[in-house]
N, C-alpha and C positions, 0 to 999 in steps of 0.2 A: 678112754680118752678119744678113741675116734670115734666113738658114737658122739661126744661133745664137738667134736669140728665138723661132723656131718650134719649136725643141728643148727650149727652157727654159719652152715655153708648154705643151706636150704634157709634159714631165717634171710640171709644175705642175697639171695636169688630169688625168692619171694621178692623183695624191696626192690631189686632191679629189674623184675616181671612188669611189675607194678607201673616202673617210672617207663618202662618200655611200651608198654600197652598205653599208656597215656601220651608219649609223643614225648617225653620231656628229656632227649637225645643228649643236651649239653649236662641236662642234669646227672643225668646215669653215667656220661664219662667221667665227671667232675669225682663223684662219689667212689668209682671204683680204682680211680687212681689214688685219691685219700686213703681208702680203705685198705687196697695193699699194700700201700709204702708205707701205713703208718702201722700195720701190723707185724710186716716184716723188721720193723724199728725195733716194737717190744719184744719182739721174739728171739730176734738177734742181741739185743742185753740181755735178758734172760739166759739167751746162750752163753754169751761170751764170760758173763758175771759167775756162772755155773764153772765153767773152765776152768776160773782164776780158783774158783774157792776149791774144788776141787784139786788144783795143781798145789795149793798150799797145805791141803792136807795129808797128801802124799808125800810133800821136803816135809813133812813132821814141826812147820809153824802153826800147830792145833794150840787147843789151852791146855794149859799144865797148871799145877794146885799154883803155883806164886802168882800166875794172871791171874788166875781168876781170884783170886785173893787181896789183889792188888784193883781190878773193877769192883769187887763190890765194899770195898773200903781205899779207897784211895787216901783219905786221910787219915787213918789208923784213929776211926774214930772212938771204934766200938774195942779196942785195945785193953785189956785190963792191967796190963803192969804200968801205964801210963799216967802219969800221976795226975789228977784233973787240975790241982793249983798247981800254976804258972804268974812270976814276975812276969814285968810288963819289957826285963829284958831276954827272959825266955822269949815272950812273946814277938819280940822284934827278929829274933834269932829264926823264930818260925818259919815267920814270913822271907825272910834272906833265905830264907833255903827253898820256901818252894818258886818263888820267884825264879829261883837257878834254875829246877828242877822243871819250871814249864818250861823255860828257854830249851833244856835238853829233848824234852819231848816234841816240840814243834815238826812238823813234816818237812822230811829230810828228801835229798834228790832219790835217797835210793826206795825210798818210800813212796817216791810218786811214781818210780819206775818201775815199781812190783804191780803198781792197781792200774798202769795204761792198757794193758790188753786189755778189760775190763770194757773200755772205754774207747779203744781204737783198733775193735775186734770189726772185721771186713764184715760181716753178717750185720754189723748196725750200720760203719760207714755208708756203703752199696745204698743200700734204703735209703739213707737222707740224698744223696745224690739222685734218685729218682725220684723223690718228692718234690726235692728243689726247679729239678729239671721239669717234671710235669705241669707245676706250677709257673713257671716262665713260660712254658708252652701254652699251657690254656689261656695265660692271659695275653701272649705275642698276636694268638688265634682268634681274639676278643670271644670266647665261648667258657673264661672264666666265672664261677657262680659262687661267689664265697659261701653262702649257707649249706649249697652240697658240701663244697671242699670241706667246711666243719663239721657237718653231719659223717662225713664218709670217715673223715679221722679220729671221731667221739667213739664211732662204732668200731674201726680198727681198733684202735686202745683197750676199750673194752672187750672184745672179741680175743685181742691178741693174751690179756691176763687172763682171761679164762682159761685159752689151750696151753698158756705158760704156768699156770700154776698146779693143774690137771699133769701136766710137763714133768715138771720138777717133784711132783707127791707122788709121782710114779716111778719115775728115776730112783735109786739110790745114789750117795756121796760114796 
């Protein structure tokens, strides 16, 4: 894995040798601020996402035979004691029941409160607050250049899934 960030560090210092030796100052700032904040973004989900799933499979919320038995038949298709004729007030009977049945599944508060860390883990916040911030600033500075700014954040994205996913294959759960 660090031979792969030492690749994508040197591809990345290349690219700002380059905009440096040419004079192009506002460009090389624009870009390397896109670039870090928006890698530190992926990286930090990645992290945070890694936590959660990992903290759930320690409390013992893994699959067990009725999940997964219930994802890959949710409607008790492939059922054999199921009789396949059905009236048409069986049929309405069906329907009245999974109707209930979404309603009970719908996303619950405490469902939303298990996957926030997830999602309002400091290692992604942080990042968007400097991005935002850098961005006010180069444009307060008028040496804003949107096609760096999008170049420098295409590359951090990119950049960032590569050391995240190199990351996580190396990791165990």
């Amino acid at each position: 894995m660090t031979r792969l960030i030492f690749r994508l560090l040197l591809v990345q210092l290349v690219f700002a040798m380059i905009l440096l030796v040419k004079g192009y100052w506002y460009w090389l700032l624009n870009f390397e601020l896109a670039f870090i904040s928006s890698t530190l973004i992926v990286l930090g989900s990645f992290s945070g996402y890694k936590r959660m799933v990992a903290k759930r499979l320690d409390v013992g919320e893994g699959m067990n035979d009725a999940l997964l038995e219930k994802i890959e038949d949710p409607y008790e298709l492939y059922d054999e004691e199921q009789n396949i004729e059905k009236s048409d007030e069986d049929l309405k009977e069906v329907i009245k029941e999974e109707k209930k049945r979404l309603k009970q599944n719908k996303q619950t508060l405490k469902k939303t409160i298990k996957s926030t860390p997830g999602i309002f883990s400091p290692w992604r916040f942080l990042p968007y607050i400097v991005l935002v911030l850098s961005f006010i600033g180069l444009n307060n500075n008028h040496v804003l250049e949107i096609p760096a700014f999008l170049i420098g954040l295409g590359a951090g994205i990119v950049s960032a899934v590569f050391i995240g996913k190199k990351w996580i294959a190396s990791s165990s759960l």
